[in-house]
N, CA, C and O atoms as a GROMACS GRO file, in nm:
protein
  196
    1UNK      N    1  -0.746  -0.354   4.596
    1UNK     CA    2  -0.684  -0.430   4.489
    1UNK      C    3  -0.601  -0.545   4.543
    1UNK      O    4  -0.584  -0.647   4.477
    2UNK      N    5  -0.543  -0.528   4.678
    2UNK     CA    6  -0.492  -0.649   4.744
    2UNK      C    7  -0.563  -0.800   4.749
    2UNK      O    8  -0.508  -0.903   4.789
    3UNK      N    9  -0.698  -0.785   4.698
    3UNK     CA   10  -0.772  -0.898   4.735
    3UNK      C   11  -0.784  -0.941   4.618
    3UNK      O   12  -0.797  -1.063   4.606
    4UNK      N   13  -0.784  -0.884   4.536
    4UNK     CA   14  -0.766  -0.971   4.384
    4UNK      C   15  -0.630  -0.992   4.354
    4UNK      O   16  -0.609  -1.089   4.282
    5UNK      N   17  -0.544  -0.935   4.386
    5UNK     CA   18  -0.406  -0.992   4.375
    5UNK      C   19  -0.374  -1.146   4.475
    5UNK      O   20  -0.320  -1.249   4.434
    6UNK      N   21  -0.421  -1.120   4.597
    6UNK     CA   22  -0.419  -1.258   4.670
    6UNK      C   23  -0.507  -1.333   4.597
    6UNK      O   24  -0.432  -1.424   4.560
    7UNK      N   25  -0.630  -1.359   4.545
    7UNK     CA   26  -0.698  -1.434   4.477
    7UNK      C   27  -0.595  -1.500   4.351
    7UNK      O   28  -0.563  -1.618   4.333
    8UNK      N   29  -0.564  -1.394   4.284
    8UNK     CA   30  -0.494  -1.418   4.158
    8UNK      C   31  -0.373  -1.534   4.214
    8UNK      O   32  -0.367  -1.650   4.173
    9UNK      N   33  -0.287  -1.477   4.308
    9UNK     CA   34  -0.217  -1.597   4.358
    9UNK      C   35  -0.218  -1.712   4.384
    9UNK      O   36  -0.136  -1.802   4.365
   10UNK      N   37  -0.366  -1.707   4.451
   10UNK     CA   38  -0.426  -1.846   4.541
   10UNK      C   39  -0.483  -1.925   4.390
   10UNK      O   40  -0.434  -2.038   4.385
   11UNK      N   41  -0.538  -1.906   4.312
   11UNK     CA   42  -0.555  -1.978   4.169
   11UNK      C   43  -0.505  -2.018   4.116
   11UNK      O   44  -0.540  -2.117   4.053
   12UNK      N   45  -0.323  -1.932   4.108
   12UNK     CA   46  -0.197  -1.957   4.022
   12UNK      C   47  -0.158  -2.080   4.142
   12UNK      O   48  -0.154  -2.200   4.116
   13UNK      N   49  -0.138  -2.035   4.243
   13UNK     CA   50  -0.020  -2.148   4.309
   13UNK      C   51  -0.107  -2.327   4.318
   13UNK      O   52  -0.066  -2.439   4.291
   14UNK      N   53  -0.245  -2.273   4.372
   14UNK     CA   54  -0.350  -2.446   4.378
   14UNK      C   55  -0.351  -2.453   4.275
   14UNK      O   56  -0.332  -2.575   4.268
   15UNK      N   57  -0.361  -2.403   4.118
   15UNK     CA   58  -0.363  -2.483   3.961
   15UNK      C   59  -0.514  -2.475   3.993
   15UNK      O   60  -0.570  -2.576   3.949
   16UNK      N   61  -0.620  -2.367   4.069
   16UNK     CA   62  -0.773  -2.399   4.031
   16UNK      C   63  -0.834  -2.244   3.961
   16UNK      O   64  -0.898  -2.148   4.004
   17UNK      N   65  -0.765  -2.291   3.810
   17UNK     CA   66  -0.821  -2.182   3.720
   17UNK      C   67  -0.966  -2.204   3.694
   17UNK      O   68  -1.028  -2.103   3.662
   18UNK      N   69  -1.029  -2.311   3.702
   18UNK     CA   70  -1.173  -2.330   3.697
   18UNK      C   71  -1.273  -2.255   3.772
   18UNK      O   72  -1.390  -2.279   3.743
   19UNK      N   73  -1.246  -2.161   3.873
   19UNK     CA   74  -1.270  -2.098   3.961
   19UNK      C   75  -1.264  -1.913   3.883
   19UNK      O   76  -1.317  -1.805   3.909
   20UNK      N   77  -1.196  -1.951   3.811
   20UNK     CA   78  -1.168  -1.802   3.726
   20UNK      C   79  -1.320  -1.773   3.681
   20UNK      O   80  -1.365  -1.668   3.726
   21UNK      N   81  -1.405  -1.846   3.602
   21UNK     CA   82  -1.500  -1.816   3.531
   21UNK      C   83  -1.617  -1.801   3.606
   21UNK      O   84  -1.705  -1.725   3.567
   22UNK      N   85  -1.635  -1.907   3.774
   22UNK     CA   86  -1.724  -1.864   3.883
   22UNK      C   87  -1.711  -1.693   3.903
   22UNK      O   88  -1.779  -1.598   3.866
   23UNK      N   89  -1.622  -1.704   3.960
   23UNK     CA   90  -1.576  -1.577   4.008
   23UNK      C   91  -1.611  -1.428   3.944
   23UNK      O   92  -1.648  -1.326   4.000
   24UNK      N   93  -1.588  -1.455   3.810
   24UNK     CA   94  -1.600  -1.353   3.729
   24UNK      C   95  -1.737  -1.368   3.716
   24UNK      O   96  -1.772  -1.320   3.824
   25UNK      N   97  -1.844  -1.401   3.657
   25UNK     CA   98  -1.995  -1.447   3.674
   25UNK      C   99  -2.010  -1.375   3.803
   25UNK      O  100  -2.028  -1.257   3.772
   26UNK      N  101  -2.011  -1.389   3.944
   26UNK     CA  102  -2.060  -1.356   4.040
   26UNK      C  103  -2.045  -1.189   4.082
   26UNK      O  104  -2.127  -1.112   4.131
   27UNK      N  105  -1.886  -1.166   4.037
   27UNK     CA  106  -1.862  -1.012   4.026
   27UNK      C  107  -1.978  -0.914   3.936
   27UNK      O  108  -2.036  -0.808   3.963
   28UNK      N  109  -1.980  -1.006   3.814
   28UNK     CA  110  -2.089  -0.923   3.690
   28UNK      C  111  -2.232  -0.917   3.790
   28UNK      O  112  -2.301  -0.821   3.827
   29UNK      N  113  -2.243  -1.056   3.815
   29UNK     CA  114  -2.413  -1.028   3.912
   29UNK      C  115  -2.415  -0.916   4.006
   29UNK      O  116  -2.501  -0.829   4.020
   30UNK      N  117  -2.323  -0.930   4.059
   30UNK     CA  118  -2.301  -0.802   4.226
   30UNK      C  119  -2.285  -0.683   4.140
   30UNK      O  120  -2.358  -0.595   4.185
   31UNK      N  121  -2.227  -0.646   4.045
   31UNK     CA  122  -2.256  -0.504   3.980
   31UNK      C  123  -2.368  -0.490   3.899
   31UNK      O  124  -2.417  -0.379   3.878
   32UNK      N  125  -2.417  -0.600   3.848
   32UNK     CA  126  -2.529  -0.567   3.813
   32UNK      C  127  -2.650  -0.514   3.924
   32UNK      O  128  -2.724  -0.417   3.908
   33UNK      N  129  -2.647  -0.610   4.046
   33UNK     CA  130  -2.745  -0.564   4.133
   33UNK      C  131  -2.728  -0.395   4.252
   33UNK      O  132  -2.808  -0.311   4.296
   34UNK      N  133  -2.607  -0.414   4.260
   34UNK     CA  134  -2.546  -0.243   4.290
   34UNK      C  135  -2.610  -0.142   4.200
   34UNK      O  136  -2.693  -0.062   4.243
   35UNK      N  137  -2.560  -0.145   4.036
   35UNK     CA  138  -2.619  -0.048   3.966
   35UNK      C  139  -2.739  -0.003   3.931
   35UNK      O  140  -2.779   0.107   3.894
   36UNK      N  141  -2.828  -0.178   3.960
   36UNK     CA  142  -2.965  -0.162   3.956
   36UNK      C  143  -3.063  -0.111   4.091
   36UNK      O  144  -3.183  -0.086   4.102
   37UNK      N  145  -2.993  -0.110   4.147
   37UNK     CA  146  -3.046  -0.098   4.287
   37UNK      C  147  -3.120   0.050   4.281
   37UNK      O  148  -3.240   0.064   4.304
   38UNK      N  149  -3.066   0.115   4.260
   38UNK     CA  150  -3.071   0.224   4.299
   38UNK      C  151  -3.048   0.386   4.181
   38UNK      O  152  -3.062   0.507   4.201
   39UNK      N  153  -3.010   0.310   4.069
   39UNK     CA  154  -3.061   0.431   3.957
   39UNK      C  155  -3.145   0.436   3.847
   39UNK      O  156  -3.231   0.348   3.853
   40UNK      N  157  -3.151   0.508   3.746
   40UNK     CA  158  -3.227   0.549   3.643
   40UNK      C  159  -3.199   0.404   3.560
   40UNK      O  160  -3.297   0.352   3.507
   41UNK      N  161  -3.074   0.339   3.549
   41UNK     CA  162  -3.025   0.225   3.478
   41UNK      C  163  -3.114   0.114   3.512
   41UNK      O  164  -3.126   0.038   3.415
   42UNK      N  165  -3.197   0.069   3.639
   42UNK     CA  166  -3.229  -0.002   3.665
   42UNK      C  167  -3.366  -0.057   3.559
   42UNK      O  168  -3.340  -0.161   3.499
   43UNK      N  169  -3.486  -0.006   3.536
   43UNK     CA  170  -3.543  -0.096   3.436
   43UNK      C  171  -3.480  -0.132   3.325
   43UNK      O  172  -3.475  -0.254   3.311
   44UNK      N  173  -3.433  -0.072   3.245
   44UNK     CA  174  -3.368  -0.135   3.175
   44UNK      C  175  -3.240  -0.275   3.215
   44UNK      O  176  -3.193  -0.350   3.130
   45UNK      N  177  -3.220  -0.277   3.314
   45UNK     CA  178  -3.161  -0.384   3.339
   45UNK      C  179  -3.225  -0.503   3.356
   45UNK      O  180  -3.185  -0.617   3.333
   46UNK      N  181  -3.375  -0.447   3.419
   46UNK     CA  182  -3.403  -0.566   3.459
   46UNK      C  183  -3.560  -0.636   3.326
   46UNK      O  184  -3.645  -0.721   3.351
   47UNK      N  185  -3.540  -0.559   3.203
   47UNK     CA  186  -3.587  -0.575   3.103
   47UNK      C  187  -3.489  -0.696   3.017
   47UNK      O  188  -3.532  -0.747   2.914
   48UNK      N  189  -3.321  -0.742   3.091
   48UNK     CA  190  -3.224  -0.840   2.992
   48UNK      C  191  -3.313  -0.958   3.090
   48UNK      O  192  -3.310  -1.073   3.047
   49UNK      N  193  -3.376  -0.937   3.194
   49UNK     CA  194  -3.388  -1.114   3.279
   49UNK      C  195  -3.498  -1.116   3.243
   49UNK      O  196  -3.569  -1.212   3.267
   0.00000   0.00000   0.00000
């Protein structure tokens, strides 16, 4: 959790909230491809692309 708290900082103190909405997008992809990887969840996931 330290690394999203330093993130959260590093956004607040540079003023680059534009970076908020990358960020979050790339997290959703990486759990999407974790969860799909490797269980029962996976066709159906890959039935939304």
């Amino acid at each position: 959790m330290e690394v999203f708290n330093d993130l959260f900082h590093f956004l607040s103190q540079r003023k680059k909230f534009w970076l908020a909405p990358i960020i979050l997008i790339l997290l959703l992809f990486g759990t999407l491809i974790v969860i799909g990887g490797g269980s029962a969840v996976a066709p159906f996931i890959y039935t939304l692309f």
